[in-house]
N, CA and C of each residue as an Amber inpcrd file, in Angstrom:
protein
   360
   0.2320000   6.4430000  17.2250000  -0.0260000   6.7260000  15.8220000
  -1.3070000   7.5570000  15.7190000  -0.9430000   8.4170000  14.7350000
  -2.8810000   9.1100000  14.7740000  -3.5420000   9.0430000  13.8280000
  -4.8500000   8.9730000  14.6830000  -5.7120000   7.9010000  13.9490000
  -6.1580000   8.3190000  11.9990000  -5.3530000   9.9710000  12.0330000
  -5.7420000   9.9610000  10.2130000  -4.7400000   8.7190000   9.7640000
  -3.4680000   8.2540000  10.2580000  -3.2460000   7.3490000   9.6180000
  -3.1690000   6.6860000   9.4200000  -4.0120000   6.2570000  10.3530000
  -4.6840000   4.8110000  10.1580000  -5.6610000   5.0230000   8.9290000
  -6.4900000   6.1920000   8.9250000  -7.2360000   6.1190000   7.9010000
  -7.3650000   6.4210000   6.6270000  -6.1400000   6.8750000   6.3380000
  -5.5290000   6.8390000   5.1880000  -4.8940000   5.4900000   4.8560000
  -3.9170000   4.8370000   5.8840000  -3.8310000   3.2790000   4.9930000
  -5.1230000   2.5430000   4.8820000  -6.2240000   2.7880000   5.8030000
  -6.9340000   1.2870000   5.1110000  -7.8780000   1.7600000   4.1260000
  -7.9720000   3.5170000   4.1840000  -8.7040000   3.9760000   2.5310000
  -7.6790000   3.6650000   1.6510000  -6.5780000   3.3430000   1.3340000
  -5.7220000   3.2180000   0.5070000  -5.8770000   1.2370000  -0.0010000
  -6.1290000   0.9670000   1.5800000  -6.1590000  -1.1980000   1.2620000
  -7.8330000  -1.0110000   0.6300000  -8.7840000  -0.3020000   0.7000000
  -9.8680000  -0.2790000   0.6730000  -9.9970000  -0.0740000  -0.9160000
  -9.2330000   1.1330000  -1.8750000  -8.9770000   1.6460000  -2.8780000
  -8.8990000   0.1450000  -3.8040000  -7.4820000  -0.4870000  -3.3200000
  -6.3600000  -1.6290000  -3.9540000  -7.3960000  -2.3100000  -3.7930000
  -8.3500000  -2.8460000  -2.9710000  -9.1140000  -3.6390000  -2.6620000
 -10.3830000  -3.8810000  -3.5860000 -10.8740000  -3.0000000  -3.6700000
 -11.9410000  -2.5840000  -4.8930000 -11.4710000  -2.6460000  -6.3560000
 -10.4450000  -2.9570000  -6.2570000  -9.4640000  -3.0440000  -8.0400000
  -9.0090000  -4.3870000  -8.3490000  -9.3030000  -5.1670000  -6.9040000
  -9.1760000  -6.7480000  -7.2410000  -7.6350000  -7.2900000  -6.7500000
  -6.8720000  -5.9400000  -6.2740000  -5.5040000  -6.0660000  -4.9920000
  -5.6630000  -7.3500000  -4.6950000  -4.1580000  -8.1970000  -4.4000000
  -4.0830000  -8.8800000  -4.1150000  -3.6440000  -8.9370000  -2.7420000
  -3.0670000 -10.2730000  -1.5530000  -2.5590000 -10.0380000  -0.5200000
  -2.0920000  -8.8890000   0.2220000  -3.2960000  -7.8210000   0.4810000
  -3.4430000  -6.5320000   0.8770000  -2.6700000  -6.8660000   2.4180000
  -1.8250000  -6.1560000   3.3260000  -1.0640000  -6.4740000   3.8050000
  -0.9990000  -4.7940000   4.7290000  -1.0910000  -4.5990000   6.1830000
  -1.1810000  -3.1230000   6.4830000   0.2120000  -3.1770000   7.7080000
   1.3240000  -3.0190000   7.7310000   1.9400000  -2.7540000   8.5820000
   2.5100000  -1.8840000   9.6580000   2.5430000  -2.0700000  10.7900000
   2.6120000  -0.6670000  11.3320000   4.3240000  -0.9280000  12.1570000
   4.9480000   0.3890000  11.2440000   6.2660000   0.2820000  11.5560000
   6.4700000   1.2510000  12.0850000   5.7840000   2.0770000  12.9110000
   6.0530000   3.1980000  13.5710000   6.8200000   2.8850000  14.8300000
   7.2140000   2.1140000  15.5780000   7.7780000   2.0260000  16.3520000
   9.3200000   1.4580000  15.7930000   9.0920000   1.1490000  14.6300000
  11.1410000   0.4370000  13.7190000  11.3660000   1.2710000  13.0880000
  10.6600000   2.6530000  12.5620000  10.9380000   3.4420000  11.5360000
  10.7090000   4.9460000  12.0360000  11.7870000   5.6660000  11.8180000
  11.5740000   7.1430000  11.9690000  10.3340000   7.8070000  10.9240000
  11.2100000   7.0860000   9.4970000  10.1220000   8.3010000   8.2510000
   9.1450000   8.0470000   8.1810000   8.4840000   6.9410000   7.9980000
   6.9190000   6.6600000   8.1500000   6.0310000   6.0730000   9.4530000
   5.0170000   5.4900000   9.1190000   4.4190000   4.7930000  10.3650000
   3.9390000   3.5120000   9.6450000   2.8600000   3.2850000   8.3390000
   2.6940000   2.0140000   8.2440000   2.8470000   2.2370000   6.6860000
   3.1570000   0.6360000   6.7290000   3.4650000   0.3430000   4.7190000
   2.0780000  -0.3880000   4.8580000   1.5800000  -0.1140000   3.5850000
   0.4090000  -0.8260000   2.7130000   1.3260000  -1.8580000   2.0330000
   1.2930000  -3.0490000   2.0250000   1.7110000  -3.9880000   0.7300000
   0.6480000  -4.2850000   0.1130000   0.3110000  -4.5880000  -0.9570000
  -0.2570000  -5.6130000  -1.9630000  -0.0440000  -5.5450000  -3.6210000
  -0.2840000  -6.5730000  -4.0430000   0.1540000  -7.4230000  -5.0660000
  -1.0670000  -6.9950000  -6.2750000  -0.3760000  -7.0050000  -7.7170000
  -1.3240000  -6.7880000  -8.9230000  -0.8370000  -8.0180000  -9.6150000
  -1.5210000  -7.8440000 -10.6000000  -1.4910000  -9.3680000 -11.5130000
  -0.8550000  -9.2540000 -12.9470000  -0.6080000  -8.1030000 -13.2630000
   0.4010000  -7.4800000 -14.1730000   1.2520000  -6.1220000 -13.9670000
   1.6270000  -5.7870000 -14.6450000   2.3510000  -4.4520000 -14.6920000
   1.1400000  -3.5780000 -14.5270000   0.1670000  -3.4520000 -15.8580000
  -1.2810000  -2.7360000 -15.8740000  -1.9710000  -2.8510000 -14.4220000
  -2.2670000  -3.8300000 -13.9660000  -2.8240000  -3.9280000 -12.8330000
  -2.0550000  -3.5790000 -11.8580000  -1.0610000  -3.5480000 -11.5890000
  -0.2030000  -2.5970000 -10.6390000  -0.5290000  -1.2080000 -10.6000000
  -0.3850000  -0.7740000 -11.6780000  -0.5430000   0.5390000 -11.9820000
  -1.7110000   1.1280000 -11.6240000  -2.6140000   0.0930000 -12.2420000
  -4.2950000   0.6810000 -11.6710000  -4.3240000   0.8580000 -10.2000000
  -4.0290000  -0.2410000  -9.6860000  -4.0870000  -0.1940000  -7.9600000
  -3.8560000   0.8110000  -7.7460000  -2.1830000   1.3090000  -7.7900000
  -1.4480000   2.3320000  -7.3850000  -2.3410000   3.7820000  -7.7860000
  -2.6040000   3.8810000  -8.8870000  -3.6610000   4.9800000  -9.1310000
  -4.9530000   4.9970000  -8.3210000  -5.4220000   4.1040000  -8.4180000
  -6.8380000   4.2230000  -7.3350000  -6.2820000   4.4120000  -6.0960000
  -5.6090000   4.2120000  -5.6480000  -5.5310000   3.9610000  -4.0790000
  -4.8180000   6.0050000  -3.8290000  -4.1290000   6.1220000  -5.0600000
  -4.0750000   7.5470000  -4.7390000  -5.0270000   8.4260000  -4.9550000
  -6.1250000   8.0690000  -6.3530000  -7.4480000   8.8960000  -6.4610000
  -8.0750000   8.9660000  -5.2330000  -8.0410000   7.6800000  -4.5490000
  -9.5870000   7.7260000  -3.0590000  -8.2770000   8.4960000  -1.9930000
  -7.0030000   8.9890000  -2.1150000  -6.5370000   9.5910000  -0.8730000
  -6.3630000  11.1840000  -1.5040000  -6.8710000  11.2320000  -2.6380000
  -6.8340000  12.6040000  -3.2230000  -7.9650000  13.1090000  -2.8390000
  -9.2510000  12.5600000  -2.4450000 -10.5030000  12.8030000  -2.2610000
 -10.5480000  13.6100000  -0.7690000  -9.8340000  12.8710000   0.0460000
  -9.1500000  13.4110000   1.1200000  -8.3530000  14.7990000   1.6520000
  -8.0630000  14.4700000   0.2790000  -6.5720000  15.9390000   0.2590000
  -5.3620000  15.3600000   0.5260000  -5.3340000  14.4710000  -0.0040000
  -3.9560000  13.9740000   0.4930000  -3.3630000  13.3030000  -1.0570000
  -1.9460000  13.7650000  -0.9930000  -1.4670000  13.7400000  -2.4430000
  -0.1260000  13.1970000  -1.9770000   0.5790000  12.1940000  -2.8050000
   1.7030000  11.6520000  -2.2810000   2.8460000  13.0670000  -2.1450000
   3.7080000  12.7300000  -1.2970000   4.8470000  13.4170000  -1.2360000
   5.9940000  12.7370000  -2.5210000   6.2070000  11.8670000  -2.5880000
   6.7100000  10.8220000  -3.9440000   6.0020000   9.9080000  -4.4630000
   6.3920000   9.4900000  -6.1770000   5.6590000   8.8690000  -6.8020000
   6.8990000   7.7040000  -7.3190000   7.3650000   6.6750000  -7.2120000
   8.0800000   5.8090000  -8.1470000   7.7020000   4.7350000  -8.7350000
   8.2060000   4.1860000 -10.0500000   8.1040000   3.0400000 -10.6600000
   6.4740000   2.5920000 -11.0640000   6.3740000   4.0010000 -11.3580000
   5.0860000   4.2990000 -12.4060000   5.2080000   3.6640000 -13.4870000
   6.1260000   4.1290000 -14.0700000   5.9410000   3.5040000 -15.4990000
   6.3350000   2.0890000 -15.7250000   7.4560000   1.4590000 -15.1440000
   8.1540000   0.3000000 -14.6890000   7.0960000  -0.6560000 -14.4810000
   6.1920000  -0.3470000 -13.6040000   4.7360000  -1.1310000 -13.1710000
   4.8220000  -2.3520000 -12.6320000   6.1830000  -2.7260000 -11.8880000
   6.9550000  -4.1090000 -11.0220000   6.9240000  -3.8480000  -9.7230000
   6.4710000  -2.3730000  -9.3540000   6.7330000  -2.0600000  -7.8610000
   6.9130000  -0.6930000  -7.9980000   5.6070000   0.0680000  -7.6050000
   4.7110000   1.4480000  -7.5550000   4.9560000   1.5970000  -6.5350000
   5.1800000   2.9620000  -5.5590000   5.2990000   3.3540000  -4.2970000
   5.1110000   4.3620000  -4.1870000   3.9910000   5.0400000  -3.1770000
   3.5260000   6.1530000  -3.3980000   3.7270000   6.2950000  -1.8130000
   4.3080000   7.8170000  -1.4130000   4.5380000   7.8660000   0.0770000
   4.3930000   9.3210000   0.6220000   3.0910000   9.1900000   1.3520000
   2.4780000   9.9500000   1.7500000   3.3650000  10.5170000   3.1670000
   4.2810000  10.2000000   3.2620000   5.5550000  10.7060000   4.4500000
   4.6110000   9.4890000   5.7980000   3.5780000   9.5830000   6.2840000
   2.8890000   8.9870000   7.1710000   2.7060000   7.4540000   7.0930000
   2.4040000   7.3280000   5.4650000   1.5990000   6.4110000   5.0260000
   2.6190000   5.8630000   3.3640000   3.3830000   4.7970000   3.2230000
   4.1240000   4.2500000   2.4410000   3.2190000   3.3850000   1.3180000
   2.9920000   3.4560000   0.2960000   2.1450000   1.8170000  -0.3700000
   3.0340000   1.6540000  -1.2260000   3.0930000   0.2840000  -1.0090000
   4.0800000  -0.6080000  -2.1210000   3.0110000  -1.5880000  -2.9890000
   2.9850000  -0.9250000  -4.1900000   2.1260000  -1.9950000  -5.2120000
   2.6900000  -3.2080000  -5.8930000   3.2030000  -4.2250000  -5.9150000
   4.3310000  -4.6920000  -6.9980000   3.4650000  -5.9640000  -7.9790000
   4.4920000  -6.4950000  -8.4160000   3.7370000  -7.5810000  -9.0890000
   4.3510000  -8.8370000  -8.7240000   4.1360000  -9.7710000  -8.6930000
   3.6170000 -11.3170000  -8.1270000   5.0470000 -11.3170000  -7.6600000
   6.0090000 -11.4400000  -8.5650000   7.4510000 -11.9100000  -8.6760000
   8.6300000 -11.0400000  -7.7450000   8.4490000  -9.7350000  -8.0640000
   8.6700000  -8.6340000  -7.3700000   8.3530000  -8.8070000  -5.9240000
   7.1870000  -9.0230000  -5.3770000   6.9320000  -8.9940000  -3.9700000
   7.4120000 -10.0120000  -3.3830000   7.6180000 -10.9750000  -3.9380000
   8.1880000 -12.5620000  -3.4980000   9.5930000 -11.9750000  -3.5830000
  10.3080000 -11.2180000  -4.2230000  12.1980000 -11.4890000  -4.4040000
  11.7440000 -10.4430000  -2.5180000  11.0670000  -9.3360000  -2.5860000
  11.8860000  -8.3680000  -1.7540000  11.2400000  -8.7110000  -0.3910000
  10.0510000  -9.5000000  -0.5670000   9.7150000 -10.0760000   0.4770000
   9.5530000  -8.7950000   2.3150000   8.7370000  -7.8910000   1.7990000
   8.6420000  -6.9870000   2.9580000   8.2910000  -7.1700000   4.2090000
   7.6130000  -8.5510000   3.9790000   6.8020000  -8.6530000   5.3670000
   7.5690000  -9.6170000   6.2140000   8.5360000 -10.4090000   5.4230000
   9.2890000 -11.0750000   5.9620000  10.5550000 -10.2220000   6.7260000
  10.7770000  -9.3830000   5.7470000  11.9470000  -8.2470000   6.4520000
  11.6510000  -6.5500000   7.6830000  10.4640000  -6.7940000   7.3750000
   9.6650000  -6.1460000   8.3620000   8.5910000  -7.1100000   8.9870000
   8.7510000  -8.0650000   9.4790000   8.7600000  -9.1390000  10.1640000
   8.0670000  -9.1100000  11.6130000   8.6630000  -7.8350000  12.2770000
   8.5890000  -7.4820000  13.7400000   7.1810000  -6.4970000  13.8300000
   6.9040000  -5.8450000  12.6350000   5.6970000  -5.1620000  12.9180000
   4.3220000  -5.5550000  13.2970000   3.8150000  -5.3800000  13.6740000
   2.4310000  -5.8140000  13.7670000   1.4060000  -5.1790000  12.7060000
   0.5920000  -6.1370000  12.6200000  -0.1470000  -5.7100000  11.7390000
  -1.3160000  -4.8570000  11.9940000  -1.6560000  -4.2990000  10.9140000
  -3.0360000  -3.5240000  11.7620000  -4.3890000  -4.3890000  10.7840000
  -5.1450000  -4.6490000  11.7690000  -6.7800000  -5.2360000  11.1350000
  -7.2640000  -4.3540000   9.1810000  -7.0940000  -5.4060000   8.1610000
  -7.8870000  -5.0530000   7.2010000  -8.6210000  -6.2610000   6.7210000
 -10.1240000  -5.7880000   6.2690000 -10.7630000  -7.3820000   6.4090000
 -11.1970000  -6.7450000   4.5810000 -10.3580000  -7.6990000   3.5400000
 -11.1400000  -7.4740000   2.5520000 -12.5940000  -7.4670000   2.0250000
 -12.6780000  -6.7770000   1.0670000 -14.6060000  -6.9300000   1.0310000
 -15.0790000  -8.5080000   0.6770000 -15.7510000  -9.1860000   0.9300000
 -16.2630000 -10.5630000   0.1210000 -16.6990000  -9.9760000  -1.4370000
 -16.0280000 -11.0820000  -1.8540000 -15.7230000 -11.1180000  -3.6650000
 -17.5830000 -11.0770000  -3.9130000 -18.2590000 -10.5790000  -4.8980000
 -19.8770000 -10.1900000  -4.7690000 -20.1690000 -10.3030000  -6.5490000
C-alpha cells in the first residue's frame, strides 16, 4: 500500500475525529479488494452530524488536493461515502452502521493503528 494512503485515511479518521466521530474504524482491504485499499468507518449521532463529519473529513483531504472521485447520501445523512478511488469513508448513523455492519463483513481485514485524540 503507499504510504499517501495511509495518509489520507488517518487525515480523514483525524478530520471525523476532531468533529466528535464516533467508533472511528481504519480498514485495510487492499489485499480483498481490487477498487480501493482501506475503508474509514465511523459513526455520527444524527443525520447533521453525519454530514458534518463527512464534510470535514473531505475539507482536511481538500487541503491536500485530494477531492473525492464520488460523493453519496449527502443529503439522506444515514450513510455518507466519499471515495477517493484509494481511500473509501463511510460516515453513517448509529442504526445504519449496526444493520450493514462493515467490519463484521469485512471481517478478514486488518486494521491499521488510529489512536483517537483524548477528549480535552
Amino acid at each position: 500500500m503507499h504510504p499517501d494512503t495511509t495518509a489520507t485515511a488517518t487525515a480523514a479518521a483525524a478530520a471525523i475525529d476532531d468533529k466528535k466521530g464516533l467508533g472511528i474504524a481504519l480498514l485495510d482491504v487492499s489485499t480483498l479488494l481490487v477498487i480501493t485499499d482501506v475503508f474509514v468507518i465511523a459513526t455520527g449521532t444524527s443525520r447533521r452530524h453525519v454530514r458534518t463529519l463527512a464534510e470535514e473529513a473531505e475539507a482536511q483531504l481538500k487541503e491536500s488536493d485530494r477531492r473525492p472521485l464520488r460523493r453519496e447520501g449527502v443529503q439522506d445523512g444515514t450513510w455518507v461515502l466519499l471515495d477517493y478511488g484509494d481511500v473509501v469513508i463511510h460516515v453513517f448513523d448509529e442504526e445504519t452502521r449496526a444493520y450493514y455492519d462493515l467490519e463484521r463483513l469485512w471481517g478478514d481485514a486488518p486494521r491499521l493503528e488510529f489512536q483517537p485524540a483524548e477528549p480535552g
